[in-house]
Each structure stands twice: as structure tokens, then as C-alpha cells.
N, C-alpha and C positions, 0 to 999 in steps of 0.2 A: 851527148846532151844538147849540141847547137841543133843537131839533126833531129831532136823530137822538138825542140823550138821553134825548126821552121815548120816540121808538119801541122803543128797548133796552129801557128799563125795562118799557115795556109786555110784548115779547114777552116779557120774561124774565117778569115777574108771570103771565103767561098760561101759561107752559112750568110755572113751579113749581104752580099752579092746578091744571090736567092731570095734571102728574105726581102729584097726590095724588087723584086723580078712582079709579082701578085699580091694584090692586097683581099682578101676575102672575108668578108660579114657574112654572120647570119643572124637578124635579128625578130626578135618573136613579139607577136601585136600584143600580148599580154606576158605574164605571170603562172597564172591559172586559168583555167579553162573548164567547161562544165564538160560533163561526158557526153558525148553526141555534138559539141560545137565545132566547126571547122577551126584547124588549130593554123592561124595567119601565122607563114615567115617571110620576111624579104631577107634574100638572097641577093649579095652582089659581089664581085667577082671584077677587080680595077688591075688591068693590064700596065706596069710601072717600068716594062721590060722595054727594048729596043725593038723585037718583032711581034708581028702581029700574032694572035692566041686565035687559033678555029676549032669552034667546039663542035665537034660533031659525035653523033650518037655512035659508041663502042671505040673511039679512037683514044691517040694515046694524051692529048688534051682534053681531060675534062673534068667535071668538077661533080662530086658526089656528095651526099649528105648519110652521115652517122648517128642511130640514135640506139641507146639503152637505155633500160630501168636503173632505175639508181640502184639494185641492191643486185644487178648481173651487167656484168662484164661484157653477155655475147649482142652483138649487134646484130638489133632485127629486122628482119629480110622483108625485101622488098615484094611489096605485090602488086606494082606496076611498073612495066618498063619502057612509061613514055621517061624521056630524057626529062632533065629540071630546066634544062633551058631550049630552047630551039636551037637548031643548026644558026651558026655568027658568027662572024669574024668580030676579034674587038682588038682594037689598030692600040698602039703602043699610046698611052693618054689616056687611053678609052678607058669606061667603067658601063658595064653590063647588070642589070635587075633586075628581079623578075619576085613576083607577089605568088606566094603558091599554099595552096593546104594539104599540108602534107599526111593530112589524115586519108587523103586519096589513095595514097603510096604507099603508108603504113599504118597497119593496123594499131591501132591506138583508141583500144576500147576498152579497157579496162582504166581503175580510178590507180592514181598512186605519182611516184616523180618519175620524170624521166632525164637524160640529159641527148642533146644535140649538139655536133657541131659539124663544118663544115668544110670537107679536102677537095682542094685544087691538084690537079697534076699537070705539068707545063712540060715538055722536054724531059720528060722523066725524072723529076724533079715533084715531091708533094709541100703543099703550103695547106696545113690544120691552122685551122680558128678555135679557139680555144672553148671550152663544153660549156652551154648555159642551159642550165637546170630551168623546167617547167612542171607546173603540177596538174594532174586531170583530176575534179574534184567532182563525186556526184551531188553536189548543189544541198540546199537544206530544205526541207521539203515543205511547199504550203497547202496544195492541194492537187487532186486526181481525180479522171474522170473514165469512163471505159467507153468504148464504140463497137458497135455490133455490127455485122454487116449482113443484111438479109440474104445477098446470093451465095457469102460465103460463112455461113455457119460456124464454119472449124477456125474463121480468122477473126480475132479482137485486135484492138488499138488501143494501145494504153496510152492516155495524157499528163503529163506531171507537169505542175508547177514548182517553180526552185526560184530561188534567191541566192545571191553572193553577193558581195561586196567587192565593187572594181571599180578604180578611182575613185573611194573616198565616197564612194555613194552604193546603196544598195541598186540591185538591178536584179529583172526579172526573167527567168528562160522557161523557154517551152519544152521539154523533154519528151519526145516519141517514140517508142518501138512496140513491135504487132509482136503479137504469141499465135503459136506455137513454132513461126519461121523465125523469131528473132533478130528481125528486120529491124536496124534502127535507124533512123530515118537524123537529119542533123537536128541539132537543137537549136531551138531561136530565140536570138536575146529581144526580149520585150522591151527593153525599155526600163529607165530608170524606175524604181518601186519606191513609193513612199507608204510604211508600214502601218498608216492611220485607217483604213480599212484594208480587211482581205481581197481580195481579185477574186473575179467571177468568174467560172469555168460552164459555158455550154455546150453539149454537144446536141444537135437535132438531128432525129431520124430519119435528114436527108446526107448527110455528110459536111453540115457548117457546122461549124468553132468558131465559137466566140468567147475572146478573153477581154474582158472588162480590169483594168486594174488603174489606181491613184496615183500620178505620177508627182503632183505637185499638191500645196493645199488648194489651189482651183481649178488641177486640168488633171483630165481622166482619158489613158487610151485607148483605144480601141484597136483590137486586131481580130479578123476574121479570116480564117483559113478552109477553103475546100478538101476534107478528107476522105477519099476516093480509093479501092483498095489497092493500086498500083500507080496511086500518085498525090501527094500532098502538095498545096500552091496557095500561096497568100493570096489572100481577093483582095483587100482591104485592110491600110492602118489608120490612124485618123487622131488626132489630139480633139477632144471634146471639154467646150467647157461646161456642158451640161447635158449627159448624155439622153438623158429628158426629151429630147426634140429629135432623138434618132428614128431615121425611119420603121424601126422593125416594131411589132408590141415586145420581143424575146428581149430586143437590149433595154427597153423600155424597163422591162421587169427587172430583169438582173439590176440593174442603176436602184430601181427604187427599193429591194430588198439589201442593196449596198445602205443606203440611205436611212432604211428600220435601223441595220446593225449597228451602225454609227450612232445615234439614238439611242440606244439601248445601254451604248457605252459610256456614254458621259455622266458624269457623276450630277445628282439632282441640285447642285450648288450651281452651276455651271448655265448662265441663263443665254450666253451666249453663240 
């Protein structure tokens, strides 16, 4: 009996020993996340031990990241094998971080929970952080627009506008992906949405996008994107307080058929 009393204490003296050897987070920039958004985690990894920790890619210090769906068990694989951190020494004291999207590394395109979390191995020795649940949600939908590309025929562009709610405010994302390659391109958060008019969606027959939408009751954003068939790049965002005095006649129109619907809506009591 004293003999299985001291192997308890030992393992336990050895388990709390360990547990202060690595301290490891992973923490994620949201909750939810739309489908196509780059999924932010910071990652850090605080050396509490006496010797120094060197991470180097395949050795037997390193630190890895876990992730499944909530309703399967198996962890899925990796499809890229840059390391999560660079090669580093992090000195006893030290804490190492690193800002990474991990949609790079795993495929995470489909909508549903997933959970993540994050193992250290020191001297052969593993430190888990424990699993924090996130959701990929395909957004609620306000409007869509299609892009045709005159050298390539067989290739279209689909544009979606979405809405969620993230802090307490709604917010507006650009959702992208081309048919029949099924290329999807990340999704871009516009900008807070204020749901007193719809958002305007252009596409022109050169490859500009323009999304017009209400941010506040007196300011309106503007984003314009280059849609090119092997490459998508923001030209322009811009807070407007009257998008009236924009250079183009295209945004000129869009504002001012913003401006009929609004009109249209107010109730005839309403002189203001």
C-alpha cells in the first residue's frame, strides 16, 4: 500500500513538474467565421522550464495544432507542411507568437463546428491546451451578382453578399468563388452594415466591383475591387459621407437608386 502511495505521489510531482516546464495558448480572433474568411489564431508557446526549447522543423521539440469537426473524432490532415513557427530558440522566460490562418494548412471549407487545440512536445514530454470550439457559418444572404469573362467563356464569378453579427453589430462580407473550377477565393469583411438600406452590388464589363453599402446613419462605404481571372485585389476602400460627389457616374448611380429605395420606404407620415 505505502508502495503504490509513493508511485502516486511521484507521478503526480512529475505531472505538476511538467505542467510548469510549457505554457501553450491558442487563441482564435473570433467565434464564428463566414465560409471563405481567413480563420485568425495566435499561437503562443512560453518556455517556464530551465533549458532552452528549439523549434526546429521535424525534430523532437515542437509544437503542432489539432483540429476536428465536432461530430468526428479523426483529426484532419494537414495540407501544408511549412512548420507553424519558424526555426527559434525560446530561452527559459521566453514566450514565442505567432498570428497564423490556418485555413492555409487546413482545409476548412465546408460550414459546421469544428474544435482546435494546441500540443507542445518538449523532451518528450506533450503539453495539450485544451479544445476551443469555432463555427464556420455560410453568412445570411443579401445579395449576388455573376461575372462573365469574355476570353474565358467556360469561367463565371460568383459575388455574394452576407451578413452576421460579430460584436454586437452586424457586419458585411464579400463571398467569392468561380464555377466550374470551384475556386474560392477568401471572403472580405466589409465593414460594419447598418440594415436601413440594402448595399449595392456592381459588376462592369471591365472586371470592377463595386460595393456600396450604409455603415452609419451618415456614412457610406465604399469598396472597389479588381476582378481579373487569376487574380482578385482591392483598388479602393473609402468611408463616404455622400457618395454623390464620387468620381465615377457607376457609383454616382448606385448612391442615387440607394437613395429612391429609401424614399420609397418611409412611411407618408414621416416628413423628416
Amino acid at each position: 500500500m505505502k508502495t503504490l502511495k509513493l508511485i502516486a505521489c511521484a507521478l503526480l510531482a512529475a505531472s505538476c513538474s511538467s505542467a510548469q516546464q510549457l505554457d501553450v495558448r491558442v487563441d482564435l480572433a473570433h467565434n464564428v467565421f463566414i465560409m471563405g474568411e481567413p480563420i485568425l489564431i495566435t499561437l503562443s508557446i512560453a518556455n517556464n522550464s530551465r533549458n532552452p526549447m528549439i523549434l526546429v522543423a521535424d525534430s523532437a521539440d515542437k509544437i503542432e495544432l489539432e483540429i476536428t469537426r465536432e461530430a468526428d473524432q479523426d483529426v484532419l490532415d494537414l495540407r501544408n507542411s511549412t512548420p507553424f513557427f519558424p526555426t527559434m530558440k525560446i530561452n527559459p522566460g521566453q514566450m514565442a507568437q505567432q498570428t497564423l490562418e490556418i485555413d492555409k494548412w487546413f482545409t476548412l471549407c465546408d460550414a459546421g463546428k469544428y474544435m482546435i487545440r494546441a500540443v507542445a512536445t518538449k523532451g518528450g514530454l506533450r503539453f495539450e491546451t485544451r479544445k476551443k470550439a469555432f463555427d464556420i457559418v455560410p453568412g445570411i444572404p443579401l445579395k449576388e451578382g455573376l461575372q462573365m469573362f469574355v476570353d474565358k467563356q467556360h469561367l463565371q464569378r460568383k459575388f455574394q453578399l452576407v451578413y452576421w453579427m460579430r460584436e454586437q453589430a452586424n457586419r458585411l462580407f464579400l463571398r467569392i468563388e468561380d464555377t466550374p473550377t470551384a475556386q474560392a477565393w477568401d471572403t472580405i469583411d466589409l465593414g460594419v452594415l447598418s440594415k436601413v438600406s440594402e448595399p449595392k452590388l456592381d459588376i462592369s464589363p471591365k472586371g470592377e466591383v463595386t460595393v456600396i453599402h450604409r455603415s452609419t446613419q451618415d456614412a457610406f462605404i465604399r469598396t472597389v475591387l479588381w476582378s481579373l481571372p487569376t487574380v482578385i485585389e482591392i483598388a479602393e476602400r473609402n468611408v463616404l459621407a455622400d457618395p454623390d460627389v464620387s468620381s465615377t457616374e457607376r457609383v454616382r448611380s448606385l448612391y442615387e437608386d440607394m437613395q429612391k429605395e429609401e424614399k420609397e420606404k418611409k412611411p407618408w407620415w414621416k416628413f423628416w
